[in-house]
RONU-195888 format. One record per atom (N, C-alpha, C): x negated, y, z; atom name; residue in three letters; residue number from 1. Coordinates in steps of 0.001 Angstrom, whole numbers, plus 500000, padded with zeros to 6 digits. Each point is the difference from the previous one (the first is absolute). Example, Ala and Ser with C-alpha at 12.3 -4.5 7.8 and 13.67 -1.06 7.14 Angstrom:
BEGIN
r xx:486810 | yy:494310 | zz:507800 | name:N | resn:ALA | resi:1
r xx:500890 | yy:501190 | zz:500000 | name:CA | resn:ALA | resi:1
r xx:499100 | yy:501200 | zz:500000 | name:C | resn:ALA | resi:1
r xx:500350 | yy:501050 | zz:499280 | name:N | resn:SER | resi:2
r xx:499180 | yy:501190 | zz:500060 | name:CA | resn:SER | resi:2
r xx:500770 | yy:501090 | zz:500730 | name:C | resn:SER | resi:2
This chain:
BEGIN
r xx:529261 | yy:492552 | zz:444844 | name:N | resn:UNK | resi:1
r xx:500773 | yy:500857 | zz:500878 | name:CA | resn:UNK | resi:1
r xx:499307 | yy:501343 | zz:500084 | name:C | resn:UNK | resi:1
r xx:500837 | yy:500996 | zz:499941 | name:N | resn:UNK | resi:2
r xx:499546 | yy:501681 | zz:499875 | name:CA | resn:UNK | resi:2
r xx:500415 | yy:500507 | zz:500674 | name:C | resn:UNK | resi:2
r xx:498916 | yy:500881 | zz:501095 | name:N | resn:UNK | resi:3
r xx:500531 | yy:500957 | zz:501029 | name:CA | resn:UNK | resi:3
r xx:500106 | yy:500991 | zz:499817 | name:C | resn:UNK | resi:3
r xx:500994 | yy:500391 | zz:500730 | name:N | resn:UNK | resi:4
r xx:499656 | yy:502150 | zz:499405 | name:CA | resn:UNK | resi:4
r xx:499638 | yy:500180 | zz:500940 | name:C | resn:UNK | resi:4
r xx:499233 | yy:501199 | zz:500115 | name:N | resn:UNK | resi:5
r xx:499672 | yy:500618 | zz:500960 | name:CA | resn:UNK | resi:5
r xx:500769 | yy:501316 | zz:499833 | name:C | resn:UNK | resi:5
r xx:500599 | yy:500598 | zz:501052 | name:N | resn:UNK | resi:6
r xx:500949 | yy:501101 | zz:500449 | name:CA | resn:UNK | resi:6
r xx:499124 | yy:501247 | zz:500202 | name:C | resn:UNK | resi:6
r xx:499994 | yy:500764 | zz:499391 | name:N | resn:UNK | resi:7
r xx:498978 | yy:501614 | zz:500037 | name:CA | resn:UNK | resi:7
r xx:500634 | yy:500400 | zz:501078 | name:C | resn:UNK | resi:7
r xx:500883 | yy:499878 | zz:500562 | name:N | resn:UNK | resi:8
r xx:500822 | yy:501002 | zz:500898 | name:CA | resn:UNK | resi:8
r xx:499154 | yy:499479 | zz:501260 | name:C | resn:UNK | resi:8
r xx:499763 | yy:498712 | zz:500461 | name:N | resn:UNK | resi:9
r xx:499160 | yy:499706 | zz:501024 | name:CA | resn:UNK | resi:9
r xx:498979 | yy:500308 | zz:500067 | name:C | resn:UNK | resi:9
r xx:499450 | yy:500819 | zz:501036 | name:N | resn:UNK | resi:10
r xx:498798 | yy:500754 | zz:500373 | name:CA | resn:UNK | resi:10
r xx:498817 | yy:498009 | zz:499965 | name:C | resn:UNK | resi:10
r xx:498995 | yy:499649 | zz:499397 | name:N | resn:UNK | resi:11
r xx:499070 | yy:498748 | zz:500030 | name:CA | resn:UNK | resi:11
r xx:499531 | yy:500311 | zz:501871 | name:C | resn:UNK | resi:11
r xx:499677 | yy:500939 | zz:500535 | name:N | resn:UNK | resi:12
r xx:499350 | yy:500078 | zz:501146 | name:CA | resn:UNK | resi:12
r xx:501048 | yy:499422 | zz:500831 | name:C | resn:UNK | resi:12
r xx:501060 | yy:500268 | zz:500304 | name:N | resn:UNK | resi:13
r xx:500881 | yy:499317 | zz:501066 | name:CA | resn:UNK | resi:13
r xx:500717 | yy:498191 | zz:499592 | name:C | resn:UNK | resi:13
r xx:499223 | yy:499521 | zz:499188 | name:N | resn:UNK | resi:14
r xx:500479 | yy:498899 | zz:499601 | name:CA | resn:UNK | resi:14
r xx:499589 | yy:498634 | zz:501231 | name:C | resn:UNK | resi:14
r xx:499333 | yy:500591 | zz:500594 | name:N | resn:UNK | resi:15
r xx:499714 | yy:498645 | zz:501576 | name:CA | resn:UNK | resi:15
r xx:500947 | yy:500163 | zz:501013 | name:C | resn:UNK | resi:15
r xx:500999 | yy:499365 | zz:500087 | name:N | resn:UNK | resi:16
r xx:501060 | yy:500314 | zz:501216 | name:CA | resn:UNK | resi:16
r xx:499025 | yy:500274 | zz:501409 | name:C | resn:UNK | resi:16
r xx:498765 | yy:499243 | zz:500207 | name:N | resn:UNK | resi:17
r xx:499671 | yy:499858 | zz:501777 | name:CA | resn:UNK | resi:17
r xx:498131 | yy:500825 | zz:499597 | name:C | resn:UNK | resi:17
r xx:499729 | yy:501553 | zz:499679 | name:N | resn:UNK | resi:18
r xx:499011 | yy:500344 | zz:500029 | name:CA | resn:UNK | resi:18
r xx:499377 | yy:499562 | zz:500943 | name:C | resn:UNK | resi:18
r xx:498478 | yy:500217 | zz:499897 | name:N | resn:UNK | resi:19
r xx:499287 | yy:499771 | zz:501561 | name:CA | resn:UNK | resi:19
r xx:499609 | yy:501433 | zz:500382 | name:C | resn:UNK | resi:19
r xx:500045 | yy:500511 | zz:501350 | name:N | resn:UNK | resi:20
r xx:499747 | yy:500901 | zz:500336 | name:CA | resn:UNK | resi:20
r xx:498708 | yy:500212 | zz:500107 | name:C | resn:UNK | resi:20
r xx:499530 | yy:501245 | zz:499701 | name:N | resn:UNK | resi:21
r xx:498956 | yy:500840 | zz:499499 | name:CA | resn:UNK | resi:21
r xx:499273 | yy:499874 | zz:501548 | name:C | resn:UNK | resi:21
r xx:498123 | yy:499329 | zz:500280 | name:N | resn:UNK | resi:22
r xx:499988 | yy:500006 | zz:500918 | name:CA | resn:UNK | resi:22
r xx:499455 | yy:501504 | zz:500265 | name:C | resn:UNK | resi:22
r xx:500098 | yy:500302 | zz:501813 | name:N | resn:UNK | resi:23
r xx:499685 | yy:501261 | zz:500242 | name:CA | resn:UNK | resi:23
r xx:498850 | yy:500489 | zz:500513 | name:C | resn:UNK | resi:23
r xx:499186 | yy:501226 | zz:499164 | name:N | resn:UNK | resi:24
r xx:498385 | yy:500273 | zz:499953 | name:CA | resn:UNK | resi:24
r xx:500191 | yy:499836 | zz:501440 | name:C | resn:UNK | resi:24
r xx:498530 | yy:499373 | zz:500456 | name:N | resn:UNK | resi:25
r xx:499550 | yy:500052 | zz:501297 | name:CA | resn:UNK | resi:25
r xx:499718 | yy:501439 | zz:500504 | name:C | resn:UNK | resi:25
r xx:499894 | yy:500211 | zz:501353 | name:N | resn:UNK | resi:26
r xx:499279 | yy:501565 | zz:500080 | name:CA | resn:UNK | resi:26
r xx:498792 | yy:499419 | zz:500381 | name:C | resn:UNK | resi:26
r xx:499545 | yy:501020 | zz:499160 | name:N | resn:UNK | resi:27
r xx:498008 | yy:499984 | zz:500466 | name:CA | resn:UNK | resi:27
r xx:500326 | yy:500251 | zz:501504 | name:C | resn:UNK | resi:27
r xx:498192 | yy:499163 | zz:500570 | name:N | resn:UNK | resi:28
r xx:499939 | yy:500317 | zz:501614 | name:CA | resn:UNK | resi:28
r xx:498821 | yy:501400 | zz:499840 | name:C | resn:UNK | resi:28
r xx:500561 | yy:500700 | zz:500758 | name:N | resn:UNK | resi:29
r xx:498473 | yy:500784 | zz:500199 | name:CA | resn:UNK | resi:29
r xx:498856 | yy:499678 | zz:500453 | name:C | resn:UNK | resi:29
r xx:498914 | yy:500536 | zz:500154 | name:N | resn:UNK | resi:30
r xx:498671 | yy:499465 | zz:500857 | name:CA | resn:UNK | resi:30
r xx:500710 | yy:500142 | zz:501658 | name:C | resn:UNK | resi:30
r xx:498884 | yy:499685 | zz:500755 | name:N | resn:UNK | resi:31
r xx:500332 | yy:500914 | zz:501433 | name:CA | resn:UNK | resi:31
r xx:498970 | yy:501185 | zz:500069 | name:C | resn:UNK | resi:31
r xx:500309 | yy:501087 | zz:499733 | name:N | resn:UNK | resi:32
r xx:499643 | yy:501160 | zz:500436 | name:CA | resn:UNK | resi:32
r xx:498679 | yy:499677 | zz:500262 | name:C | resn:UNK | resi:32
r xx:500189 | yy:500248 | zz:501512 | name:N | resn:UNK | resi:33
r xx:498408 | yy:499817 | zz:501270 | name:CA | resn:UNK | resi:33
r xx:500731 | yy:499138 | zz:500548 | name:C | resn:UNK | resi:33
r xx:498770 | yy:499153 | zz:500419 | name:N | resn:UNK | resi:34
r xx:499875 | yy:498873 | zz:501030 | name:CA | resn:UNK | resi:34
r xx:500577 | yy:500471 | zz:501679 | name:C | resn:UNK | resi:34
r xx:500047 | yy:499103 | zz:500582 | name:N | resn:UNK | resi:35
r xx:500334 | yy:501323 | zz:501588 | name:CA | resn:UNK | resi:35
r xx:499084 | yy:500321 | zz:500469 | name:C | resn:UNK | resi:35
r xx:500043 | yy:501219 | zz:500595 | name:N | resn:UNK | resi:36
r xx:498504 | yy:500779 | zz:500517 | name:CA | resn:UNK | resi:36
r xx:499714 | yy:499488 | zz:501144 | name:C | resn:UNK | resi:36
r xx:500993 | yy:499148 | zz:500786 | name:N | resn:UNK | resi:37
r xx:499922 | yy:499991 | zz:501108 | name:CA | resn:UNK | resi:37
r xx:499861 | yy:498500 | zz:500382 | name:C | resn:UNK | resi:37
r xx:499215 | yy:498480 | zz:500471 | name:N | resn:UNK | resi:38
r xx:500482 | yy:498712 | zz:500264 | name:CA | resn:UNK | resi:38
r xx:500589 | yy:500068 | zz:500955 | name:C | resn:UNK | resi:38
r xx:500958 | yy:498904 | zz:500299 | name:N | resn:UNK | resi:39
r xx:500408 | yy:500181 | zz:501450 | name:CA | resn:UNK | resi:39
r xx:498727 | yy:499191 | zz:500673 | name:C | resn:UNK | resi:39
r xx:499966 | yy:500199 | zz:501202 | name:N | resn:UNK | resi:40
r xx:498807 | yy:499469 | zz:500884 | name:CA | resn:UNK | resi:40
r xx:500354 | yy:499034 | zz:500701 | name:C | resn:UNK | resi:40
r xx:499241 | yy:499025 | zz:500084 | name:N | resn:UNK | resi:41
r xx:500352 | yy:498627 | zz:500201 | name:CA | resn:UNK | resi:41
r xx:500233 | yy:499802 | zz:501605 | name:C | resn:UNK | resi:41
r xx:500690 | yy:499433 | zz:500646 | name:N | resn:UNK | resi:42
r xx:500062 | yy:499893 | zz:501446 | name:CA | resn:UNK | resi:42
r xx:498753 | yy:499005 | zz:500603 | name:C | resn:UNK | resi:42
r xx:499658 | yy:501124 | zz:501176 | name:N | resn:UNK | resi:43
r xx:498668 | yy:498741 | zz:500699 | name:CA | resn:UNK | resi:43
r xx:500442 | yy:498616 | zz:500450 | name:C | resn:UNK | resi:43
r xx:499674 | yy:499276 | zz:499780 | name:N | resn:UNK | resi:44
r xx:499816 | yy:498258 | zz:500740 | name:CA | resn:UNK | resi:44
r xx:499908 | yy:500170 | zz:501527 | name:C | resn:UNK | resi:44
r xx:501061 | yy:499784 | zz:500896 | name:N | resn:UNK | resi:45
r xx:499798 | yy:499868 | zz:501078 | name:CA | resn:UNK | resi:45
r xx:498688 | yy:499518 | zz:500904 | name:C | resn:UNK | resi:45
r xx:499302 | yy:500189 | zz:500666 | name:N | resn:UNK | resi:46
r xx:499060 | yy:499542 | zz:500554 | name:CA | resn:UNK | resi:46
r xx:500028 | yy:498286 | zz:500416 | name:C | resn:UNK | resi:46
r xx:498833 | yy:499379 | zz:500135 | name:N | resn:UNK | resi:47
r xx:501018 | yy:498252 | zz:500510 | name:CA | resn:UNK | resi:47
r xx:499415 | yy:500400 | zz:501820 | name:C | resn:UNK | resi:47
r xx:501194 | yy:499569 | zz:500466 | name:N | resn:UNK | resi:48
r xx:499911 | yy:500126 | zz:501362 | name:CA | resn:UNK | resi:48
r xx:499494 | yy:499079 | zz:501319 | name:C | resn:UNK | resi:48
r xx:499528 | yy:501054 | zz:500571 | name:N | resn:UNK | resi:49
r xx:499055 | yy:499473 | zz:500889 | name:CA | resn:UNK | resi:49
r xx:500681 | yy:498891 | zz:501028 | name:C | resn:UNK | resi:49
r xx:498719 | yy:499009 | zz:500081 | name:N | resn:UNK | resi:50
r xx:500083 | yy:498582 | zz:500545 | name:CA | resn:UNK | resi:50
r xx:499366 | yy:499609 | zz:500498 | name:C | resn:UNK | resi:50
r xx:500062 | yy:499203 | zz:501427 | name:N | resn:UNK | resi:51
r xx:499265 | yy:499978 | zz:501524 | name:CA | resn:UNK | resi:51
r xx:499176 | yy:498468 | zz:498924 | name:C | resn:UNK | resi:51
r xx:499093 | yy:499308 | zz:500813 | name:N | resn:UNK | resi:52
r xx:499711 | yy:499031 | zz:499839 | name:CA | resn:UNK | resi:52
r xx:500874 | yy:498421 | zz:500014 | name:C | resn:UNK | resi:52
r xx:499879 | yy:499046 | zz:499100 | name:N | resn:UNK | resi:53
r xx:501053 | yy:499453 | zz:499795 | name:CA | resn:UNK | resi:53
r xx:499451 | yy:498605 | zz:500802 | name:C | resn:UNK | resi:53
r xx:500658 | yy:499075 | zz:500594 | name:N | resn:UNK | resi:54
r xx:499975 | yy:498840 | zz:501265 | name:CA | resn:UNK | resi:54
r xx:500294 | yy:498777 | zz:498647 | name:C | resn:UNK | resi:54
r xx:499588 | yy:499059 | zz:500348 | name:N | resn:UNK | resi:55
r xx:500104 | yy:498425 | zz:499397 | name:CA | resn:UNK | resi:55
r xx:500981 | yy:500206 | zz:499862 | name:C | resn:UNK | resi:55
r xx:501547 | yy:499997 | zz:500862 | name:N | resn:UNK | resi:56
r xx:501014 | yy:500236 | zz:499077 | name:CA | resn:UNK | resi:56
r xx:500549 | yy:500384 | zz:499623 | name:C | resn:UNK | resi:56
r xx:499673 | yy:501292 | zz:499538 | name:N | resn:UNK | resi:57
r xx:500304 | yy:500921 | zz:498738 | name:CA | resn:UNK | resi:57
r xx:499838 | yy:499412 | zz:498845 | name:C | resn:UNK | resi:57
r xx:498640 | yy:499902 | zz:500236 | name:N | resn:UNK | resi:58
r xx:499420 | yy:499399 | zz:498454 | name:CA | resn:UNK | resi:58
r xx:500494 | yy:499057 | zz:499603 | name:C | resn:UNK | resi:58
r xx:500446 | yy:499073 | zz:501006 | name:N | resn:UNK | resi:59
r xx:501139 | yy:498937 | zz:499140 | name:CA | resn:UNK | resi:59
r xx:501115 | yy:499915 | zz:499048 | name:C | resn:UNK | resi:59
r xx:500572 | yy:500816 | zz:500488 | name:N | resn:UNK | resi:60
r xx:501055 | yy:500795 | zz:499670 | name:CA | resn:UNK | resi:60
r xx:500367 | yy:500359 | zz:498679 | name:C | resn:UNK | resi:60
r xx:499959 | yy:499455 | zz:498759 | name:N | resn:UNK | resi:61
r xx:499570 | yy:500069 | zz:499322 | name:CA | resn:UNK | resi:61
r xx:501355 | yy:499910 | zz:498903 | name:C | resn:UNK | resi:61
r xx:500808 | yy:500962 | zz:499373 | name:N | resn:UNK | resi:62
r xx:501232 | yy:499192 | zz:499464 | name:CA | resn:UNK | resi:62
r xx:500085 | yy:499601 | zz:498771 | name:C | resn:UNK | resi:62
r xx:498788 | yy:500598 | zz:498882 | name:N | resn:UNK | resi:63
r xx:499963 | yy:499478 | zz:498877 | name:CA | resn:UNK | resi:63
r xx:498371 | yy:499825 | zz:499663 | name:C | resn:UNK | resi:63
r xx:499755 | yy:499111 | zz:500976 | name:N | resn:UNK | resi:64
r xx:498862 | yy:499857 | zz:499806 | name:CA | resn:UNK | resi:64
r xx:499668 | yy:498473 | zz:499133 | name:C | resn:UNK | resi:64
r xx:498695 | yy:499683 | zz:499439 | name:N | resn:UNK | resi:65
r xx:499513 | yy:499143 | zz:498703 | name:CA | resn:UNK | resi:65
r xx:500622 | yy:497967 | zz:500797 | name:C | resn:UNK | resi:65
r xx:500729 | yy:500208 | zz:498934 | name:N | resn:UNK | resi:66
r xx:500594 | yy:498161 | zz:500014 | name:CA | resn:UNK | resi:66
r xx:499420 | yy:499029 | zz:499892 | name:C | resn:UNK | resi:66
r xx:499682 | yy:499157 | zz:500607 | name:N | resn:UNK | resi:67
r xx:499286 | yy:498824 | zz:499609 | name:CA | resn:UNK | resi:67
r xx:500723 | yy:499386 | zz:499355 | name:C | resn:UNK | resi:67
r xx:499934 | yy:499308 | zz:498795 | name:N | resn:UNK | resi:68
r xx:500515 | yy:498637 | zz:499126 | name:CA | resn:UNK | resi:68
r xx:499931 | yy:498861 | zz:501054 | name:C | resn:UNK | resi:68
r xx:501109 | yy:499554 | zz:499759 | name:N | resn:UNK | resi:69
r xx:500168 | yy:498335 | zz:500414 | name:CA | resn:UNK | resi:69
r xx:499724 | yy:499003 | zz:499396 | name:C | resn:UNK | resi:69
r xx:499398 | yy:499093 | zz:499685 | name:N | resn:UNK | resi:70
r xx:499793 | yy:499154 | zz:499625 | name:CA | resn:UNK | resi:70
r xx:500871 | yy:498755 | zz:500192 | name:C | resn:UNK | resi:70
r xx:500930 | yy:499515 | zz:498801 | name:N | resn:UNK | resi:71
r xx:501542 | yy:499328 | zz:500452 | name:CA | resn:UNK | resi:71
r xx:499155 | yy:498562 | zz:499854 | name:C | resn:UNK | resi:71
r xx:500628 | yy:499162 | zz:500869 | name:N | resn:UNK | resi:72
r xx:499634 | yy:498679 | zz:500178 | name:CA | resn:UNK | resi:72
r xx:501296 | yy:499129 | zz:499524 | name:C | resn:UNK | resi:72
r xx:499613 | yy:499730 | zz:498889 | name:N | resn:UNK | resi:73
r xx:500907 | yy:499001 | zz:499138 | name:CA | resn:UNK | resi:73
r xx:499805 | yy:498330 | zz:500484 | name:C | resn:UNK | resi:73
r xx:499192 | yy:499948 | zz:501055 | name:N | resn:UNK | resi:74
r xx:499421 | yy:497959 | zz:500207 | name:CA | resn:UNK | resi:74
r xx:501522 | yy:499498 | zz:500807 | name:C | resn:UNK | resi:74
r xx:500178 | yy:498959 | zz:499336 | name:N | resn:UNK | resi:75
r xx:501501 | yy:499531 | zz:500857 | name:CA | resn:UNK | resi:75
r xx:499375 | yy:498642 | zz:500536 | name:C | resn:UNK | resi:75
């Protein structure tokens, strides 16, 4: 079997579904200068003042250290 090939057809447009040409990235520039200026950090509130604390204060305690239980499995 013998093909012709047709001169009149341009060979470059012979792919019905081209892939599109991807597109140059743009270069990033540097940054210039750094900022001249930091912003300045906000002070830490002071911790506030507190009378002496009574037995039950100190109890008082809401996430304070758990003791483990020890489960008793004896029937």
């Amino acid at each position: 079997m013998e093909f012709l090939l047709d001169k009149s057809i341009p060979l470059t447009n012979l792919n019905p579904n081209p892939k599109p040409q991807p597109k140059p990235k743009p270069k990033l520039k540097p940054n210039p200068k750094p900022n001249p200026k930091p912003k300045p950090k906000p002070k830490p509130n002071p911790p506030l003042k507190q009378g002496p604390l009574d037995f039950q204060q100190l109890r008082q305690v809401p996430n304070g250290p758990t003791i483990p239980r020890q489960m008793n499995y004896s029937t």
